[in-house]
C-alpha positions as CSV (number, residue, x, y, z in Angstrom):
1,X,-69.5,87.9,70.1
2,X,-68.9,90.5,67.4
3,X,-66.5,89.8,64.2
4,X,-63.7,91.7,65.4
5,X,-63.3,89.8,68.7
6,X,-63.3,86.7,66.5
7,X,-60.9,88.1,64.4
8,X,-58.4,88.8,66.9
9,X,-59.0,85.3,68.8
10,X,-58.3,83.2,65.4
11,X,-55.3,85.6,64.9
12,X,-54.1,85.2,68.2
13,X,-54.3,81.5,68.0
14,X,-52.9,81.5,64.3
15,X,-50.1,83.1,66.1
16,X,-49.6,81.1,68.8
17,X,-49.7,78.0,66.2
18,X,-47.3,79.7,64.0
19,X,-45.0,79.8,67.3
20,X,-45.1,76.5,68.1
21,X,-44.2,75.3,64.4
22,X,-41.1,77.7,64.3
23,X,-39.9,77.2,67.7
24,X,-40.0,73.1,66.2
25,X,-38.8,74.0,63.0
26,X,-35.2,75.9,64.9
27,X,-35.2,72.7,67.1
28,X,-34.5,70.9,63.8
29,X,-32.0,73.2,62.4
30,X,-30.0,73.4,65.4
31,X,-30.1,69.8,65.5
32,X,-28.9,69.2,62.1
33,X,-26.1,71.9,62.5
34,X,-24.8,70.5,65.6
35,X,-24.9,67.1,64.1
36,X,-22.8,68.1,61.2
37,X,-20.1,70.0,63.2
38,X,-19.5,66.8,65.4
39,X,-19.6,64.9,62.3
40,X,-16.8,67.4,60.9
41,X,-14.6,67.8,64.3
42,X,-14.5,64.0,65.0
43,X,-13.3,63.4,61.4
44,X,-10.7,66.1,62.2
45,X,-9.7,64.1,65.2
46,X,-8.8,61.0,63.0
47,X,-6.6,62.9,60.8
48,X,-4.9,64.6,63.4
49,X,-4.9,61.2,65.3
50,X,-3.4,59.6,61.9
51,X,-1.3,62.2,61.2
52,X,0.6,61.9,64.8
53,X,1.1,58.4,64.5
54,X,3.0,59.0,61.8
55,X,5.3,61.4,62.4
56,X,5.8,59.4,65.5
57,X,6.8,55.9,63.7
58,X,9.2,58.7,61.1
59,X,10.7,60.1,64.4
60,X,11.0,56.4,65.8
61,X,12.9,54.8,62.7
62,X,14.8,58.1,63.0
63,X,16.2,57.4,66.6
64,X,16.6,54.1,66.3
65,X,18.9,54.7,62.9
66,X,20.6,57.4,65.2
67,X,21.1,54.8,67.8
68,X,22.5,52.5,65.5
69,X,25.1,54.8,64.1
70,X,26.5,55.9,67.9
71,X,26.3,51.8,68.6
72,X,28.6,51.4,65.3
73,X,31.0,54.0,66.0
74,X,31.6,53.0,69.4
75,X,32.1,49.9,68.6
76,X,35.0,50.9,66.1
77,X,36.3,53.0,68.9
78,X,36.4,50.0,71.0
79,X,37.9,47.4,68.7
80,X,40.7,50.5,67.5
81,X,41.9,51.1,71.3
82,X,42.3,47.3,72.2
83,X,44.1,46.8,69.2
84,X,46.7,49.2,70.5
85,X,46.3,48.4,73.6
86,X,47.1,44.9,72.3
87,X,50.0,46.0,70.2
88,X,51.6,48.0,73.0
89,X,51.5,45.1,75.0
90,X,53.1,42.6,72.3
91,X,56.0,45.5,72.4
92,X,56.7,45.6,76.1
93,X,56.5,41.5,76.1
94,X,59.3,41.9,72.9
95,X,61.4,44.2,75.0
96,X,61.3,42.3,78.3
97,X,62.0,39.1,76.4
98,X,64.8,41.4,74.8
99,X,66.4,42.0,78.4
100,X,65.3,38.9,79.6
101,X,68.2,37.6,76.5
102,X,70.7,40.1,77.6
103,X,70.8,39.7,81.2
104,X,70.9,35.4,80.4
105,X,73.9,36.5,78.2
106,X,75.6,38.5,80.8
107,X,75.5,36.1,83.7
108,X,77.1,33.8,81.3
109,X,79.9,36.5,80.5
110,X,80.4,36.9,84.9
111,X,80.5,33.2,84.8
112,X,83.6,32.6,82.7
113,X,85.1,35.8,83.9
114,X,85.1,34.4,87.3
115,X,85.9,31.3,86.6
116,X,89.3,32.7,84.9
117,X,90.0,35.0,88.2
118,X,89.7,31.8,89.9
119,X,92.2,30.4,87.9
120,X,94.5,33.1,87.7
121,X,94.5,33.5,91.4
122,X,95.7,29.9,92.0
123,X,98.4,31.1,89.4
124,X,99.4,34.0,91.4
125,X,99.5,32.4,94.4
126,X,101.5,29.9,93.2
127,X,103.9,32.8,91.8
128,X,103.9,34.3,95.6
129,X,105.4,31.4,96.8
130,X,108.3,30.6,94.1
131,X,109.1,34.7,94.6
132,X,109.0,34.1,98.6
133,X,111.4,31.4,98.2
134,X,113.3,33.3,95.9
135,X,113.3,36.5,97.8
136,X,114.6,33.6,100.9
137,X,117.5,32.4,99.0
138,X,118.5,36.2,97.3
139,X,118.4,37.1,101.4
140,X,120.8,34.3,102.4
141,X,122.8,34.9,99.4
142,X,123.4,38.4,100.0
143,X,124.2,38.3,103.9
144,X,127.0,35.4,102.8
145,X,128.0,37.8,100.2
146,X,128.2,41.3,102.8
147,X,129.0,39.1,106.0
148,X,125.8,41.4,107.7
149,X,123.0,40.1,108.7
150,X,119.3,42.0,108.2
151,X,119.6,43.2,111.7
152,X,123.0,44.3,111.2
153,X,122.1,45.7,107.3
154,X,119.1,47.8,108.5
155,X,121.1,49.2,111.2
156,X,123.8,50.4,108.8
157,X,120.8,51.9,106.7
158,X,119.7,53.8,109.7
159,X,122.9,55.4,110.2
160,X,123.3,56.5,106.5
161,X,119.7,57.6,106.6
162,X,120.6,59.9,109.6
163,X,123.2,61.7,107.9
164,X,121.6,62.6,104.6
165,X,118.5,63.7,107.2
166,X,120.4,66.0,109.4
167,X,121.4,67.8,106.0
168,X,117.6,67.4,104.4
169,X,116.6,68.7,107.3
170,X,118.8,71.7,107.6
171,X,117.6,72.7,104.1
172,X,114.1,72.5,105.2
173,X,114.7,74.6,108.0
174,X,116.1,77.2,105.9
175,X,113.5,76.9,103.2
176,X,110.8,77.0,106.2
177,X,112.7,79.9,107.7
178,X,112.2,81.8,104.2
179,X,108.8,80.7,104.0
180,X,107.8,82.3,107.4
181,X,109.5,85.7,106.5
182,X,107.6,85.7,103.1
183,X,104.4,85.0,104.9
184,X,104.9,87.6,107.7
185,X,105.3,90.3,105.0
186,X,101.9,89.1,103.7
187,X,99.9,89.0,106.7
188,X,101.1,92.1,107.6
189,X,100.4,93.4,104.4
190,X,96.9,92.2,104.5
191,X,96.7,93.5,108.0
192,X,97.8,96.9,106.8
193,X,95.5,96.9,103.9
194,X,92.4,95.8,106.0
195,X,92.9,98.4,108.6
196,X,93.4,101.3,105.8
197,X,90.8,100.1,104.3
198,X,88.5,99.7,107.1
199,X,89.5,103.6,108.7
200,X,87.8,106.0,107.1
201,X,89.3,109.2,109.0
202,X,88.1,113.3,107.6
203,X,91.6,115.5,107.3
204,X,91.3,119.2,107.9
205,X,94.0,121.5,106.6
206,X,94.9,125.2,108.5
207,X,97.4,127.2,107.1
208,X,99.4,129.6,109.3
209,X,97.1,132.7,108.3
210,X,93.5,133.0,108.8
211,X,91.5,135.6,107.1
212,X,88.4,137.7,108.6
213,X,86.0,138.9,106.7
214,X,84.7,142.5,107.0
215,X,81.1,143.8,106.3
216,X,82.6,146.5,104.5
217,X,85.9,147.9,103.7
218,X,85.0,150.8,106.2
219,X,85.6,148.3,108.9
220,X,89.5,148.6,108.1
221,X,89.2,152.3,109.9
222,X,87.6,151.6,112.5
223,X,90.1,148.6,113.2
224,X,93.2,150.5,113.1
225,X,91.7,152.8,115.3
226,X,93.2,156.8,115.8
227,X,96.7,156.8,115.3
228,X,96.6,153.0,115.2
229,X,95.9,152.3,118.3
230,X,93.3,150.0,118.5
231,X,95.8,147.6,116.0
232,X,98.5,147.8,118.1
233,X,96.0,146.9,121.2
234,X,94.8,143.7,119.7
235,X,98.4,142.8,118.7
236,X,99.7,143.3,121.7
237,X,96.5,141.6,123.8
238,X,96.7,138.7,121.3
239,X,99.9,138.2,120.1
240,X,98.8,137.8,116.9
241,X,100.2,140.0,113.5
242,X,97.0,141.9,111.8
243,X,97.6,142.7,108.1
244,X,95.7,145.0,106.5
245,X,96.2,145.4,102.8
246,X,94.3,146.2,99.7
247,X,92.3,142.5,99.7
248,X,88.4,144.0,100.1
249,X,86.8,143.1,102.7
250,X,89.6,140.9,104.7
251,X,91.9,141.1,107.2
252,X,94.7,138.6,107.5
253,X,95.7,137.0,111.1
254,X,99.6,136.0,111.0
255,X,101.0,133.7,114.0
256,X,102.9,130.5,114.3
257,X,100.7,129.6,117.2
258,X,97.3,128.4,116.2
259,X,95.7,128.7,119.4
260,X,96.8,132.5,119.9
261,X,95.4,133.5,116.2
262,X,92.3,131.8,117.0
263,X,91.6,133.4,119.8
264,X,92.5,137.1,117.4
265,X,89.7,135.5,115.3
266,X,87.2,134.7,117.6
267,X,88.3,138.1,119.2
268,X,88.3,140.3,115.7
269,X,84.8,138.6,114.8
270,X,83.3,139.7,117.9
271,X,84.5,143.2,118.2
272,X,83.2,143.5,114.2
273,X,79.3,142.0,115.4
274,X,79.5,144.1,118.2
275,X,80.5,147.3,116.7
276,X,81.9,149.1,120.0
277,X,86.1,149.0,119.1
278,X,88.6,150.9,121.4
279,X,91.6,149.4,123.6
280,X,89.3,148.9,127.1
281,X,86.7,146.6,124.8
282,X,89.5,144.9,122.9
283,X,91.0,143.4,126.0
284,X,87.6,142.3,127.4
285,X,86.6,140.8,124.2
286,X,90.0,138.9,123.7
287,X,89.5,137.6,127.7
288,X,86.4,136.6,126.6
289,X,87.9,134.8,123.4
290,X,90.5,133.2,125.2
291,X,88.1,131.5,127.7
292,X,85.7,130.3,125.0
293,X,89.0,129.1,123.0
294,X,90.2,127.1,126.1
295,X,86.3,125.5,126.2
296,X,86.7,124.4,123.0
297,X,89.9,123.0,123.5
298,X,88.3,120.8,126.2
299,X,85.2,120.0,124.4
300,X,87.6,118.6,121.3
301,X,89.9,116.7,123.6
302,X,86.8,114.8,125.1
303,X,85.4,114.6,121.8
304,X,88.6,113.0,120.6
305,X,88.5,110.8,124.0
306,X,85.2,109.8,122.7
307,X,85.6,109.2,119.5
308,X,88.6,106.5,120.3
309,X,86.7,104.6,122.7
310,X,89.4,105.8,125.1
311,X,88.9,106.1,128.9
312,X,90.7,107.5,132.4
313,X,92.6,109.9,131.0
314,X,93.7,112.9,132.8
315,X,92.2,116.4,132.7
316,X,95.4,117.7,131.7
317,X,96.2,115.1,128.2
318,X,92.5,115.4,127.3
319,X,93.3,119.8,127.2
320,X,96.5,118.5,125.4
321,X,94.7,116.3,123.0
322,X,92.0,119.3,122.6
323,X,95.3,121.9,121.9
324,X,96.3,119.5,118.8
325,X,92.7,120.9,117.2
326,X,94.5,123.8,116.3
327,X,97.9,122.3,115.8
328,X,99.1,121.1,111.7
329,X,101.8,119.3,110.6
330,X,102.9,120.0,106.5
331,X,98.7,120.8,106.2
332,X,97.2,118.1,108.2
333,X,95.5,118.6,111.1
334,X,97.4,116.2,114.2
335,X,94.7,115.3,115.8
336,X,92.6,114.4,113.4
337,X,96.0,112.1,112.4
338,X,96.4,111.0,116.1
339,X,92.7,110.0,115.9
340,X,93.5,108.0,112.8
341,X,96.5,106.7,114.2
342,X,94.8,105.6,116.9
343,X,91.9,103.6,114.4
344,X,94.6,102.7,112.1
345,X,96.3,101.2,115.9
346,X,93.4,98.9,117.1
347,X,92.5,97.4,113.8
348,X,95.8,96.1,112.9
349,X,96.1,94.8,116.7
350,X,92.7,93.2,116.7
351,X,93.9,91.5,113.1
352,X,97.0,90.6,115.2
353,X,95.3,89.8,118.4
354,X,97.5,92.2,120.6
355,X,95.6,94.9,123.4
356,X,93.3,96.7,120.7
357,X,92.7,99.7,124.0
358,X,96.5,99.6,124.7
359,X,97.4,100.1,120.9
360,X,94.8,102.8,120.5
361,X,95.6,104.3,123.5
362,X,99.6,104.8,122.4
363,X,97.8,105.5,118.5
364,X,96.1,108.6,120.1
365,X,98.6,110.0,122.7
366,X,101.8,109.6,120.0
367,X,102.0,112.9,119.3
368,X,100.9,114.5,122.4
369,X,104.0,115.9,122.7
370,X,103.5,118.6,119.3
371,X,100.9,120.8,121.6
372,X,103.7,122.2,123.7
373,X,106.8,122.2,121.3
374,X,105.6,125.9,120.4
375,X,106.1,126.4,124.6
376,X,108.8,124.7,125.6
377,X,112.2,123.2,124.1
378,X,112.1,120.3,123.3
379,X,111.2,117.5,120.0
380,X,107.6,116.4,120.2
381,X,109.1,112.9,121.1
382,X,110.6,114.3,124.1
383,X,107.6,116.7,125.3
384,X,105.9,113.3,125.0
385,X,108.1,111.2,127.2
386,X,108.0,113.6,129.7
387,X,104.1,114.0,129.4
388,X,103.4,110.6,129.5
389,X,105.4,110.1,132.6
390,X,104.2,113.3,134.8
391,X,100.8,111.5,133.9
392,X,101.6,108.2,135.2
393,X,100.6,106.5,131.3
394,X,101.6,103.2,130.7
395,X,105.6,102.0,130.0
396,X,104.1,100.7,126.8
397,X,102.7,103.6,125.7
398,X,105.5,105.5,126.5
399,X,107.9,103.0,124.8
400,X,105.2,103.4,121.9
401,X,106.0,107.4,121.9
402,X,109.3,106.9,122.1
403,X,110.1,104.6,119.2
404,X,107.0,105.8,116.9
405,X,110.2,108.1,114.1
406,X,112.6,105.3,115.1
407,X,114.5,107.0,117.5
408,X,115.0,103.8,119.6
409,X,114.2,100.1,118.3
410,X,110.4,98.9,119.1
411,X,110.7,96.5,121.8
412,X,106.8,95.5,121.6
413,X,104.6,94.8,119.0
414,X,102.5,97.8,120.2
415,X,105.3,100.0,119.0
416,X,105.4,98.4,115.7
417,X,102.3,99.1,115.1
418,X,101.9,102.5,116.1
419,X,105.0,103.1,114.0
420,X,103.0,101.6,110.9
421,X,99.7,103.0,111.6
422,X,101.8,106.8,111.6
423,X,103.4,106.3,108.6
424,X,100.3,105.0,106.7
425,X,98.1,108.1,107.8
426,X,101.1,110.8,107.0
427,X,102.6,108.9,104.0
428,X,99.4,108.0,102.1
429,X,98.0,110.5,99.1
430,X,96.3,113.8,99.8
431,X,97.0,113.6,103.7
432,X,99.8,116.2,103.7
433,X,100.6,119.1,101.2
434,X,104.0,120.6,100.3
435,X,105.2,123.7,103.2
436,X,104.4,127.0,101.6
437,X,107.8,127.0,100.8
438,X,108.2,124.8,98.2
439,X,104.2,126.0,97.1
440,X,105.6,129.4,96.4
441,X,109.0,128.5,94.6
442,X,106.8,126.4,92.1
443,X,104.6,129.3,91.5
444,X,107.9,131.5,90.7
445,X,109.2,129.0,88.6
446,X,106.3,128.7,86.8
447,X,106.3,132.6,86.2
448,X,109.7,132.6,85.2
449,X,109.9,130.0,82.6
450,X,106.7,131.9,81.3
451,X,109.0,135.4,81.2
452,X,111.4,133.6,79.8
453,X,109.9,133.8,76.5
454,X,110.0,137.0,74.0
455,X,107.7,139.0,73.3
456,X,105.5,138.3,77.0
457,X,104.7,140.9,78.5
458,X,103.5,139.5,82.2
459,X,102.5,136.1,83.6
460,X,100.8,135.3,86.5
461,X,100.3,132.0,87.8
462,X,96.7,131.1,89.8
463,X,94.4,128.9,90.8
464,X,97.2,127.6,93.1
465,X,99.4,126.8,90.2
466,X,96.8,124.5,88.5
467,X,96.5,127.9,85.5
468,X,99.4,130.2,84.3
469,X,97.9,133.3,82.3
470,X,100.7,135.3,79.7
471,X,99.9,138.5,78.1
472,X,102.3,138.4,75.2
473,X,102.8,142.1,73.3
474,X,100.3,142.1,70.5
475,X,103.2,144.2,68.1
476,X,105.7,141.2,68.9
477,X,103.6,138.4,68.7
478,X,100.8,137.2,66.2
479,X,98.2,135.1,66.9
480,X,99.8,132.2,65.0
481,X,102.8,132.6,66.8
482,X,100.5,133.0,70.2
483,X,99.6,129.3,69.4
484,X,102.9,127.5,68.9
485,X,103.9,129.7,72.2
486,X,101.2,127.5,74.2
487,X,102.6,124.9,72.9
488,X,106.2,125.1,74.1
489,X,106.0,126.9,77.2
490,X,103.8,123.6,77.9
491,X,106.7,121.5,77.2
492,X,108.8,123.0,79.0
493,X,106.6,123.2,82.3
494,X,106.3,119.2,81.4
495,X,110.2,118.8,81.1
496,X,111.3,121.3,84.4
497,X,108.7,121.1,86.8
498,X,107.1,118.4,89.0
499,X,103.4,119.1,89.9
500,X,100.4,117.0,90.8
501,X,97.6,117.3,87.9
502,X,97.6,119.7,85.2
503,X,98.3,123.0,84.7
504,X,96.5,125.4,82.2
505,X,98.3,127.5,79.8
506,X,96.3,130.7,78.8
507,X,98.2,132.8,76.5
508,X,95.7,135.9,75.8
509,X,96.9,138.5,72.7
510,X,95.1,142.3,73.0
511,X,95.0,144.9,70.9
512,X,93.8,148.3,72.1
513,X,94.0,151.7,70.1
514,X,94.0,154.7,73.0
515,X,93.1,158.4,71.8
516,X,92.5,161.4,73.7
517,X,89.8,164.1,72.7
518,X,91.4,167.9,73.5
């Protein structure tokens, strides 16, 4: 074997020995090291292990001091509520013993009180019988002293008693007598004042012109026609007055019978929409008029048939009833009174407990009469009557007509109260104005008293009265002056005339300077 191959086996083997000793020799060490680090982790243990146990026995002399504490304060807590409890208790014994005391003392006090009523009873009975037996002997003494006895006595009471009655009782008849009339007057007061109160009845005032208005004041041509005669056609178809003046755009209508200038109305208005105006169209247009006036008439008499709750009443009364529509009396309208009459009738006889359709009945046909008094002669009582009759209405309706102005003395109390129920719808406030007479006298006193003053130069009153305007000469009067002039033409009006309201004063001062260029 050559050197080499030695060399390389003895350095293989020195290799494999050196191996071996390391592979021993890390054995070792890790040995050792893993000995050390359990040594090292179980003496960690201990101290953790010592280290727990005692913060456990801290924590457990902790709890148990805690423990102690909520034990101690309970307790206190305990022994402070049953010591009130216990003191509560001691009170309520205290206080029942208390009443306990006064109800012993109080039975005592009812003890000796009754025993006293006992006593004085047997003392008032005893006192019964000595007045009994004086009362006996005062009895027996007094009939030996009048020579009556108590039959005889009380007899001779009786017959004294009877005279001073019969007088007693004529005084109370005569108080009860008064006492009756006083209370009459205030039912029927009440009953008056519920029924007004309870009828709540629209008034419509027409006066005895009604005014057209025109388109334009061309119109007025047209109307009077050529030579006029297209005025003097409607007039004469109609009945009716046409005035034509200087108002613009108007035309008056002038008749005392209502239904005649409504039918010039309804007639005018139509020949003005239809534009056509000559006498052969006038006298179509007014037939045409007249029969849609009469329909109206009917529709207002049923309407007014209706509206009382009235029933079965002829054709012929219900085209009266519709007439009054168009019929006033000093401004207000008479049917729209009758209706309220009527109202006014059936509440005060339901308050009175009379017919309530009888009294409404005679309410609404009282003035039936005023729609032919502008036809035939006659009072409105008596065209009534005689309506009433020719119609077969009830006697107590006709009575009703007959006595309603007092013309004979109501013989029922339907009568009476149609007579109220009239003059509590004509007399009361704002249902009637003043005729046109009296209107227009005011307004020319007003006027005068105005002129009566120096230095005015005009006046005119308007606004119905309710405003009188003076133009006073501005060279006569000065504007202080103007003021104290106000003043005593108002004082005067005040002292002279009667008027509802107020009336304005206007006093207007103008100065106006007037040149002419040349």
């Amino acid at each position: 074997m050559p050197e080499s191959a030695i060399f390389y086996v003895v350095l293989a083997v020195v290799a494999v020995a050196l191996a071996i000793i390391g592979f021993f020799a890390g054995s070792a060490f890790r040995r050792k090291s893993a000995e050390s680090t359990i040594g090292s982790a179980e003496d960690e243990a201990k101290r953790i292990l010592n280290e727990a146990m005692k913060n456990a026995e801290s924590r457990k002399k902790e709890a148990l001091v805690e423990a102690k504490d909520e034990i101690y304060q309970m307790r206190q807590d305990a022994e402070k509520d049953i010591r009130e409890r216990r003191s509560e208790v001691q009170r309520q014994e205290h206080r029942l013993q208390q009443k306990e005391e006064t109800l012993d003392r109080k039975i005592d006090n009812l003890e000796a009180k009754e025993e006293k009523l006992a006593e004085k009873s047997k003392e008032i009975d005893n006192k019964l019988a000595e007045c009994d037996k004086i009362k006996q002997s005062q009895m027996e003494m007094l009939e030996k002293i009048s020579g009556y006895s108590k039959e005889q006595a009380k007899a001779h009471l009786l017959e004294l008693l009877d005279g001073e009655l019969d007088h007693e009782k004529a005084v109370k008849i005569l108080d009860y007598e008064q006492k009756l009339k006083d209370d009459a007057d205030r039912i029927a007061k009440n009953v008056i004042g519920n029924a007004i109160q309870r009828c709540a009845a629209d008034h419509s005032s027409e006066m005895t012109v009604s005014v057209v208005a025109l388109p334009n004041d061309e119109m007025k041509g047209r109307i009077i026609g050529r030579e006029g005669r297209n005025i003097r056609a409607l007039e004469t178809a109609t009945g009716v007055d046409l005035i034509i003046d200087d108002t613009p755009e108007a035309i008056t209508l002038s008749s005392f019978d209502p239904i005649r200038r409504e039918i010039a109305r309804v007639t005018l208005e139509k020949l003005i929409l239809d534009g056509r105006i000559h006498p052969a169209r006038i006298e179509e247009t007014v037939a045409k008029a007249t029969a849609e006036v009469e329909a109206t008439i009917k529709q207002e008499g049923e309407r007014a048939m209706i509206d009382a709750g009235i029933h079965n009443l002829h054709p012929e009364v219900i085209k009266l009833l519709g007439k009054l529509h168009y019929r006033t009396s000093y401004g207000q309208n008479v049917l729209n009174h009758s209706l309220e009459v009527c109202h006014l009738s059936g509440l005060m006889a339901a308050e009175l407990g009379a017919d309530v359709t009888l009294a409404k009945r005679a309410g609404l046909l009282h003035d039936i009469g005023k729609a032919l008094d502008h036809e035939q002669e006659g009072t409105h009582i008596q065209l009534g009557i005689e309506v009433a009759k020719k119609y077969r209405e009830n006697e107590t309706v006709i009575h009703a007509i007959h006595a309603h102005h007092g013309e004979v003395e109501a013989k029922n109390v339907i009568a009476c109260i149609v007579q109220a129920a009239d003059a509590i719808s004509a007399a009361r406030p704002g249902a009637r104005r003043e005729n046109i007479e009296n209107y227009i006298k005011r307004l020319e006193k007003l006027e005068e008293i105005a002129n009566s003053f120096g230095g005015v130069e005009s006046s005119y009153a308007i606004q119905a009265g309710r405003e009188i305007r003076i133009i006073v000469k501005p060279e006569a009067v000065t504007d202080d002056q103007m003021v104290l002039m106000a003043h005593d033409i108002s004082s005067r009006i005040e002292n002279e005339l009667e008027y509802p309201g107020q009336i304005k004063v206007n006093v207007i001062r103008e100065s106006r300077a007037v040149d002419y260029a040349k």
